[in-house]
N, C-alpha and C positions, 0 to 999 in steps of 0.2 A: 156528279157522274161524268164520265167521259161525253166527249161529241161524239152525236153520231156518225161520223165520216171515221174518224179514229176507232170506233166499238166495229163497223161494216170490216174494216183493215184487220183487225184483230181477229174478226170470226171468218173471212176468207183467207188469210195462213193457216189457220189452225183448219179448213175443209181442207188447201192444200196438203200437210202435212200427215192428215188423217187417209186422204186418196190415196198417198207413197208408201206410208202404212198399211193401207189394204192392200193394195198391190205385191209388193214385199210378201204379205201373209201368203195371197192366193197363191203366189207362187211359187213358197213353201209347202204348200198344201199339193198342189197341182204333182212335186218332184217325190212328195210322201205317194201319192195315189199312183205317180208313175211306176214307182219302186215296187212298191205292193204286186202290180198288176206283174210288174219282171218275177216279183219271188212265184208268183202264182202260175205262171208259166216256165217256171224253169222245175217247176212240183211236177207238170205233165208233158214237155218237151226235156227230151231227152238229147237230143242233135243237132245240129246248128245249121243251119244255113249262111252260107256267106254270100252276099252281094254287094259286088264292090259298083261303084258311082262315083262318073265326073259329075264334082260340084264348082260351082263360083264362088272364086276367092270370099272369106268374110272374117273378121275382126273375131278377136278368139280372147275370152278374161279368163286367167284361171288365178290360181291359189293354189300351195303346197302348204302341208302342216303332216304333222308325225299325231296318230291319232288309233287310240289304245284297240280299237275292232273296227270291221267296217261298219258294224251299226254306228259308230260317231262319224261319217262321211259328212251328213247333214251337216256339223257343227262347220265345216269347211264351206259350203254352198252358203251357210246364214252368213260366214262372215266375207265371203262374196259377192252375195247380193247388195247391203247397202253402197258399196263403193261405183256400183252400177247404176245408182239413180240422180249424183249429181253431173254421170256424164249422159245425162237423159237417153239412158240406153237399158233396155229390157233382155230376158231371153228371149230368143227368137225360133229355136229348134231344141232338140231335147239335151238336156244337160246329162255331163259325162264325167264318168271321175275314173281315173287308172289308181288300182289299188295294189298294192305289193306287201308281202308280209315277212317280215323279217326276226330273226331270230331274237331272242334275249340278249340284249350287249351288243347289238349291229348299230 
């Protein structure tokens, strides 16, 4: 069998890799339950409020992709989120996506 120094090395990457894995997921999870809770209020709010706010400056990741409805948005955040964990960087406030709908042939 393996040494035990080399087997300990093996099973603490694989905790790392499975932690960045869960993370990843909650986070997925977290923007599904954010959505929901938006579709669920826009079912009984009818009118908007606008409140604008000075914020501090902060680092901004996005992604563009051409994506067939807005229920495929997610597929844009899944392929956003891993590029955000080799630069040891999370969401930090709630994630946003600008959607436009264009014609057949645009």
């Amino acid at each position: 069998g393996l040494p035990l120094e080399q087997m300990k090395g093996i099973l603490r990457r694989k905790q790392v890799e499975l932690h960045q894995h869960l993370e990843e997921e909650q986070a997925k999870l977290e923007r599904v339950e954010t959505r929901l809770r938006q579709l669920e209020q826009e079912e009984t709010t009818t009118s908007y409020e606008v409140v604008i706010k000075k914020v501090e400056p902060m680092r901004v990741a996005t992604v563009r992709g051409v994506i067939p409805t807005y229920a495929h948005i997610c597929d844009l955040f899944d392929e956003l989120c891993p590029s955000l964990a080799p630069q040891r960087t999370s969401f930090t406030g709630p994630a946003m996506a600008i959607y436009s709908e264009s014609s057949p042939g645009e």
